[in-house]
C-alpha positions as CSV (number, residue, x, y, z in Angstrom):
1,X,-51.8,29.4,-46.5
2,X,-50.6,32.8,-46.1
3,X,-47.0,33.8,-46.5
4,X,-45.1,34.9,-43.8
5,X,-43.9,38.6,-43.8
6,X,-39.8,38.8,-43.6
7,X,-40.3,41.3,-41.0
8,X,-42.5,39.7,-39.2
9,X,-41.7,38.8,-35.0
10,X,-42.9,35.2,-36.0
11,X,-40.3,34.8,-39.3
12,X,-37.9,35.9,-36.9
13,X,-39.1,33.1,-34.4
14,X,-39.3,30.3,-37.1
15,X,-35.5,31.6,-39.0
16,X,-34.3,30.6,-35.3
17,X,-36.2,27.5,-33.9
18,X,-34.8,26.4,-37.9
19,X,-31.3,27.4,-36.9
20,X,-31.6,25.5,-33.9
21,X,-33.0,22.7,-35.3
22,X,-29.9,22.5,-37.5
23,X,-27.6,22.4,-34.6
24,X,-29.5,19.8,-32.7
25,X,-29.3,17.7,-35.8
26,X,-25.6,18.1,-36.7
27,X,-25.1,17.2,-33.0
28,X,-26.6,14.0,-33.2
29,X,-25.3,13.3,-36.6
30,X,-21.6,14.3,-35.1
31,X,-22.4,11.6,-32.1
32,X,-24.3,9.1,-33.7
33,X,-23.7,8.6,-37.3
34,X,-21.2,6.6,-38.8
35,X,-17.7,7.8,-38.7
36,X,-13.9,6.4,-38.4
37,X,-13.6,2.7,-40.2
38,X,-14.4,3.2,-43.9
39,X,-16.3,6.5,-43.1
40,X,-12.8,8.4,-42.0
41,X,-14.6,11.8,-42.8
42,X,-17.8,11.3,-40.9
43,X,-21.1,12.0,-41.8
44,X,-23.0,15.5,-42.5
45,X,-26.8,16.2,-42.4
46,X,-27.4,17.7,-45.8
47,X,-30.6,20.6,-44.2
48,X,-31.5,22.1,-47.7
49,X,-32.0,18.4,-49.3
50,X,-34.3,17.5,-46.4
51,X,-36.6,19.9,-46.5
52,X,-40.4,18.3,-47.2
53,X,-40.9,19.9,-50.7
54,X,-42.3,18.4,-53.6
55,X,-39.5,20.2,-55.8
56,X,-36.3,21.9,-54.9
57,X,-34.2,23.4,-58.0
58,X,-36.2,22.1,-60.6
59,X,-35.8,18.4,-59.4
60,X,-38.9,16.2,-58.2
61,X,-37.9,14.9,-54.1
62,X,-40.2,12.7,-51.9
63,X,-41.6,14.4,-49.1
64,X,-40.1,13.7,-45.5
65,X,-37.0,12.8,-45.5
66,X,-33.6,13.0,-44.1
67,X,-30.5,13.2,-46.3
68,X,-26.5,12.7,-45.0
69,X,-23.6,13.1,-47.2
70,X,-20.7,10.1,-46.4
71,X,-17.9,9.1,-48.3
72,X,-16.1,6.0,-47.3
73,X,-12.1,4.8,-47.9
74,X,-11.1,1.6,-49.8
75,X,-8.5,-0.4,-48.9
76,X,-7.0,-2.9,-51.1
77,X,-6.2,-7.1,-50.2
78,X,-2.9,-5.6,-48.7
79,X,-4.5,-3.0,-46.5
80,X,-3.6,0.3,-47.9
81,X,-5.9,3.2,-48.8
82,X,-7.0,3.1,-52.4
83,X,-9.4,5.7,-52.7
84,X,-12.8,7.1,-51.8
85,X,-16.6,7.0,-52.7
86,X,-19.3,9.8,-52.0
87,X,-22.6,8.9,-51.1
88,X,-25.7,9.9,-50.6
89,X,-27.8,8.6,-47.6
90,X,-31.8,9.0,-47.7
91,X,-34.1,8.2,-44.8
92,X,-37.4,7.8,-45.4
93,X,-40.4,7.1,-42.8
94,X,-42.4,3.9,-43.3
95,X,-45.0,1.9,-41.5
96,X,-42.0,0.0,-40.1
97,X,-40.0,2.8,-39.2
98,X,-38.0,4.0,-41.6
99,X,-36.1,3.2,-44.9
100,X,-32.5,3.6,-45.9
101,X,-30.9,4.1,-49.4
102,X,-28.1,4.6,-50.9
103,X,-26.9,7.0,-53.9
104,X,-23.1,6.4,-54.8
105,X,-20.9,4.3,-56.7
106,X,-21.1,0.9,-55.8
107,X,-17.4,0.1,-55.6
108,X,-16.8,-3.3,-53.5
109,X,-20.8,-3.8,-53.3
110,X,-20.3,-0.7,-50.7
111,X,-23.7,1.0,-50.5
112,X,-24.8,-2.2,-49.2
113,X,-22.7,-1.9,-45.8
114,X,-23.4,1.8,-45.6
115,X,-27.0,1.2,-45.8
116,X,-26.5,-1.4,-42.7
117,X,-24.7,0.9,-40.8
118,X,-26.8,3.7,-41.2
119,X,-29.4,1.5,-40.4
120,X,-28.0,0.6,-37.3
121,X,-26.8,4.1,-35.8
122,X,-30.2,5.1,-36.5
123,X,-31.7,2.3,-34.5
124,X,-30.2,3.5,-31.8
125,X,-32.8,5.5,-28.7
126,X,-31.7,8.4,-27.3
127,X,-33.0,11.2,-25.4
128,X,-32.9,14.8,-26.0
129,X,-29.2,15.6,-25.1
130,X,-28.4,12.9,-26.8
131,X,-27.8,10.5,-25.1
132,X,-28.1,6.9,-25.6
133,X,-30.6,5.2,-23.5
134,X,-31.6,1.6,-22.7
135,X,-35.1,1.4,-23.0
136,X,-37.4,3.7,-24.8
137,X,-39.9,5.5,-23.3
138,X,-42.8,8.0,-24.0
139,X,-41.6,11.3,-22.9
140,X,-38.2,13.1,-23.9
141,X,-36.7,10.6,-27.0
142,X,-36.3,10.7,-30.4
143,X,-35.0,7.8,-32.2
144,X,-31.8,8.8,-34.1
């Protein structure tokens, strides 16, 4: 495969369908993903790290996949804030769909709930505003 020239009409036309990719995904993520209880600071598409590449900075990756960056907020057995854990959230396709897992400190067995309720926001249909739908059908939706 060739590579494209910088100057080229069609880099231009691939720098932008990128861009807008990355707005349509930040959207959904902004909508969709988990935020407020626990995840108080929402949840970020991390772009660079889901690029299909075999290696990115020296590290080894596994091709297609989606990565968001979470943290969530502890409480403690009287209710009060008592401090945070990052995490990293990779989505992977699979012959069942897709597969969820968790990078993080495992404070409180976390990484288990964050992996259910990523699971479950990304269950959800939608169409291409964004939109959540009842029933999935074959032209217009993506599944979140």
């Amino acid at each position: 495969m060739s590579r494209l020239n910088p100057n080229s009409d069609e880099f231009e036309s691939r720098k932008v369908f990128a861009s807008n990719v990355e707005i349509f995904l930040s959207q959904l993520a902004d909508r969709h993903l988990p935020q407020g209880s626990g995840f108080d600071n929402g949840t970020k598409i991390d772009i660079d790290r889901s690029i299909s590449a075999d290696q990115v900075d020296g590290r080894k990756y596994r091709k297609e996949r989606l990565v968001f960056t979470t943290s969530f907020h502890h409480m403690n057995e009287w209710g009060e804030y008592d401090g945070w854990t990052d995490h990293d959230v990779f989505i992977h396709p699979s012959f069942k769909g897709f597969e969820v897992s968790v990078r993080g400190r495992n404070r409180n067995d976390i990484k288990t709930y964050v992996a259910e309720d990523f699971d479950r926001c990304l269950s959800v249909v939608v169409d291409r505003d964004g939109n959540e739908i009842q029933e999935k059908t074959v032209e217009n939706t993506v599944s979140v």
